[in-house]
C-alpha positions in Angstrom: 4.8 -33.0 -12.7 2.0 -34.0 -15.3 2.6 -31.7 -18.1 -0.1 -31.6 -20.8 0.1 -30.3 -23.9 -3.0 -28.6 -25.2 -4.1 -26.6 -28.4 -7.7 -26.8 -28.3 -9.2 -23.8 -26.7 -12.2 -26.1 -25.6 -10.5 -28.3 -24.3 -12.5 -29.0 -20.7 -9.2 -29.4 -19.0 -8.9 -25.2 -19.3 -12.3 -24.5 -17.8 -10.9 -22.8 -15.1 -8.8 -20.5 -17.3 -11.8 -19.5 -19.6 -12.6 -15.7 -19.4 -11.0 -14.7 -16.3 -11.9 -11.6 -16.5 -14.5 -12.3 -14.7 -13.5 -12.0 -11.2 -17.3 -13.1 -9.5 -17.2 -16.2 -11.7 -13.7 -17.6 -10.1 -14.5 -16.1 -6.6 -17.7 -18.6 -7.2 -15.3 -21.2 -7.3 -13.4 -19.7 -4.4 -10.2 -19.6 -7.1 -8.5 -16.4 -8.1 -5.8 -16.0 -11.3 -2.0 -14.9 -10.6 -0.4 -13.6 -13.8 3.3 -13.3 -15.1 6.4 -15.7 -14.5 8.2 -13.5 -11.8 4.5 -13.8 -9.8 4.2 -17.3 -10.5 7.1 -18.1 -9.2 6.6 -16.5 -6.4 3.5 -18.5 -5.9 5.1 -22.0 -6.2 8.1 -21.2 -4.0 7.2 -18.6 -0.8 3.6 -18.2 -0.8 0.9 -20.8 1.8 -1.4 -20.0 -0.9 -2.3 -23.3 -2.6 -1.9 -23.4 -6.1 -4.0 -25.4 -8.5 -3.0 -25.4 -12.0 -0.6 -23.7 -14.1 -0.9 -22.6 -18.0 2.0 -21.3 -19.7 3.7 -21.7 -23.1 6.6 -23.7 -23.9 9.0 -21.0 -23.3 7.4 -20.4 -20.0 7.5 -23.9 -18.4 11.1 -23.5 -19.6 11.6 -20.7 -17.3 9.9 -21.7 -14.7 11.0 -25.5 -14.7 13.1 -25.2 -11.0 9.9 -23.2 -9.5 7.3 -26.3 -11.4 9.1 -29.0 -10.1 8.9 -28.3 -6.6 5.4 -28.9 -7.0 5.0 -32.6 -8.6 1.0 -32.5 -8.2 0.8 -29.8 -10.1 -1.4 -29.8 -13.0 1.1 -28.1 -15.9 -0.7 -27.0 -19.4 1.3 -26.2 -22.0 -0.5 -24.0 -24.6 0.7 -22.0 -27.8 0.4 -18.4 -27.1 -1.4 -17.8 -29.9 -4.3 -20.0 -27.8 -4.3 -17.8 -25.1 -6.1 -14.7 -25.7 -9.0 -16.1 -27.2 -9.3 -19.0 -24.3 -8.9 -16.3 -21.5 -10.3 -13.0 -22.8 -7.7 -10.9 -22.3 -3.9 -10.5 -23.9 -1.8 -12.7 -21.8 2.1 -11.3 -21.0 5.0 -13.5 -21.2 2.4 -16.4 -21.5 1.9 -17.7 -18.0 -1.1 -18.0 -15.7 -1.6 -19.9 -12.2 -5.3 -20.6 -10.5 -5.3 -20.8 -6.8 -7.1 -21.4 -4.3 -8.7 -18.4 -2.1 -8.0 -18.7 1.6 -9.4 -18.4 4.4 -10.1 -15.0 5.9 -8.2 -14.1 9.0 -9.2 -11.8 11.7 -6.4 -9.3 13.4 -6.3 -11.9 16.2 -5.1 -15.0 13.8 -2.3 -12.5 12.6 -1.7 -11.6 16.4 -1.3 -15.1 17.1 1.1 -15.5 14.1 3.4 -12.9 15.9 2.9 -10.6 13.8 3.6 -6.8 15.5 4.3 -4.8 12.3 1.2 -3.8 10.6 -0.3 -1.5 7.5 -3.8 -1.0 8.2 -6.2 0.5 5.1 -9.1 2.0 5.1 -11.0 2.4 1.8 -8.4 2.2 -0.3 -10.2 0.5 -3.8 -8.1 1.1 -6.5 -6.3 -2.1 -7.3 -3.1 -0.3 -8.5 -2.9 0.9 -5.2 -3.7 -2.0 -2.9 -1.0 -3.5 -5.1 1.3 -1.4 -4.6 0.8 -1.0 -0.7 1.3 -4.9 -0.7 4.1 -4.4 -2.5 5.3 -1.4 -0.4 4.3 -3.2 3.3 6.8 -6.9 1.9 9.9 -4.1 1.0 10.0 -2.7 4.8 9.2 -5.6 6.8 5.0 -5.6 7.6 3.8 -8.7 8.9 0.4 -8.2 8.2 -1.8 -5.7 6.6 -5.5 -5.2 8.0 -8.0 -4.4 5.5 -10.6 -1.5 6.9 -13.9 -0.7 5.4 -14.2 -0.2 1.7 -10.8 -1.6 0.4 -10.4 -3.4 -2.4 -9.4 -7.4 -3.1 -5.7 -8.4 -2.6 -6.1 -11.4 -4.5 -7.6 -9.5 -7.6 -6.1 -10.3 -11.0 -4.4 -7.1 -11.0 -3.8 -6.1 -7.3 -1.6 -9.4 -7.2 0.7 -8.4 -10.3 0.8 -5.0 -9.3 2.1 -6.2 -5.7 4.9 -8.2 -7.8 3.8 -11.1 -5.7 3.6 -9.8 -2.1 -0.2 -10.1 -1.4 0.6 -14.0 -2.0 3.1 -13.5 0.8 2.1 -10.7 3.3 -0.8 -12.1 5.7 -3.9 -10.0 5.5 -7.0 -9.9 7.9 -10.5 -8.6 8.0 -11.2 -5.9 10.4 -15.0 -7.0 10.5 -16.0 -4.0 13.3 -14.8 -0.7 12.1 -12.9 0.5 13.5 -13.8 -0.9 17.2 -11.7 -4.1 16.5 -8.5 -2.1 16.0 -8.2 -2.1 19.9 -7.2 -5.5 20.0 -3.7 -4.1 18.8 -3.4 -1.8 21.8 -4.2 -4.7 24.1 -1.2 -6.6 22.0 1.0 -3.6 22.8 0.7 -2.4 19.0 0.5 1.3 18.7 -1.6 3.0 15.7 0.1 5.9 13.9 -2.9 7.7 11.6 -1.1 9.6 8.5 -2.9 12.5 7.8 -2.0 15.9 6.5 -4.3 17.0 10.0 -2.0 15.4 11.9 -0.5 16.9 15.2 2.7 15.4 15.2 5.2 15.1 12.4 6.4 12.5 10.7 9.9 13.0 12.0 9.4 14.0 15.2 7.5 10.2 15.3 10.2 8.8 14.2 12.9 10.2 16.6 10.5 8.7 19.4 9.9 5.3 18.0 12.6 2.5 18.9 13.7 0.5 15.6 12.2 -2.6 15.0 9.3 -1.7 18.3 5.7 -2.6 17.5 3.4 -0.4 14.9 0.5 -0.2 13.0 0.5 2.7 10.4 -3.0 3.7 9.1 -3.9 5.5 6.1 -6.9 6.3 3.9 -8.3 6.7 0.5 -6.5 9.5 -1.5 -8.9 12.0 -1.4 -11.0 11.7 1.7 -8.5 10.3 3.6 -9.2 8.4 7.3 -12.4 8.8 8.5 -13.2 10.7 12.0 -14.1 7.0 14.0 -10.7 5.8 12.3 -8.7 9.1 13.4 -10.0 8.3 16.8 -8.9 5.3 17.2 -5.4 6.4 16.4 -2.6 6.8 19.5 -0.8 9.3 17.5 -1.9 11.3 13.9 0.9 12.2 12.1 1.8 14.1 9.1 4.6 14.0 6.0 5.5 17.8 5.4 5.2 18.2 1.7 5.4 21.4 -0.6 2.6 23.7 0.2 2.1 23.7 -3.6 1.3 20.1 -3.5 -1.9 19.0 -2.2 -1.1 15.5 -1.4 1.0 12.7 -2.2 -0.2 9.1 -3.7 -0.8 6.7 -0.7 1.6 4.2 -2.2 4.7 7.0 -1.9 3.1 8.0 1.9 3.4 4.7 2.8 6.5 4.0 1.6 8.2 7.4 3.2 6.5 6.6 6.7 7.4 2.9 6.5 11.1 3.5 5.8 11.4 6.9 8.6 8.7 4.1 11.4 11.6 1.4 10.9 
């Protein structure tokens, strides 16, 4: 792999690394920034995503020497640490960065065609801890494919990817660009929709007992607070509902997720 060494901040080799904080300025250049050595890895060895260049310090192209090698076209930069806060704007943990490129979007039809039959579908969920963490969440209990409703946030943001610990780079996502009209095509596909909401009619275990392990599903869920919208409750075959403490008004939709996933196996 072609290793450079580089301790100029200037340098014009690193243009792509300066100020990443500013997310419209890479999606410009249809790139986006994965951060961390665990994630980074996880780039160079299971993800499609293309990667483009890698900046890391010496102790972090140490690490991550079986992972770089697999990719021989790789531009490697080897910075000191001390470099990289002031060339990226931001303090950098454990000292290693990747740019890659931004794919294209897919529709619920190209993840159809994939095969894919186990779905998370989101509507208006922004917060990137939380899109992270659904990512994250979907990878641990076997989702294909997450569609991505009205109003969610960016999978490939800076810190949606960390947060997922890798898995947006590796769970398929599509666009649904009709809301919510083009969530019949999973019907047609012989994927049932199972809304959670705490208005739901049916609950969560009595779902469950009904549901043949490892059958087709698409779980939906909303923003915390609001929740699904009507047109999205609609479009639901089943609502359904975790029982919680009355005292509790609601759970985080990272934890709902995780519950329904693991009882919809």
């Amino acid at each position: 792999m072609p290793t450079v060494f580089v301790d100029d901040p200037a340098d014009p080799r690193l243009a792509d690394f300066r100020n990443i904080a500013d997310a419209d300025a890479l999606g410009q250049r249809r790139l986006f920034i994965v951060e961390g050595r665990l994630v980074v890895e996880r780039l160079l060895r299971e993800s499609p995503v293309e990667p483009c260049a890698v900046l890391v310090t010496e102790a972090g192209a140490r690490a991550l020497g079986p992972a770089l090698a697999r990719r021989p076209d790789l531009d490697v930069y080897v910075v000191p640490l001390a470099l990289m806060e002031p060339l990226t704007g931001f303090n950098i943990h454990r000292g290693c960065l990747a740019t890659a490129r931004r794919p294209a979007s897919h529709s619920i039809d190209d993840v159809l065609a994939s095969g894919a039959r186990r779905f998370l579908v989101l509507e208006g969920v922004t917060n990137p801890d939380n899109i992270g963490g659904l990512f994250r969440t979907a990878r641990a209990f076997g989702v294909q494919a997450v569609v991505l409703g009205p109003g969610c946030g960016d999978p490939l943001y800076r810190k949606a990817v960390r947060v997922s610990c890798g898995a947006a780079l590796v769970v398929p996502f599509a666009v649904a660009s009709r809301w919510p009209d083009s969530l019949a095509v999973l019907g047609q596909h012989g994927v049932p929709i199972f809304a959670l909401t705490p208005r739901g009619d049916c609950s969560l275990e009595d779902a469950a007992a009904t549901h043949r392990h490892g059958s087709p599903l698409a779980l939906m869920l909303g923003a915390e607070g609001p929740g699904l919208s009507a047109s999205a409750l609609e479009a639901a075959d089943q609502r359904v509902r975790i029982a919680i403490d009355p005292r509790a008004d609601s759970l985080n939709v990272v934890v709902a997720a995780g519950i329904a996933l693991h009882a919809l196996r």
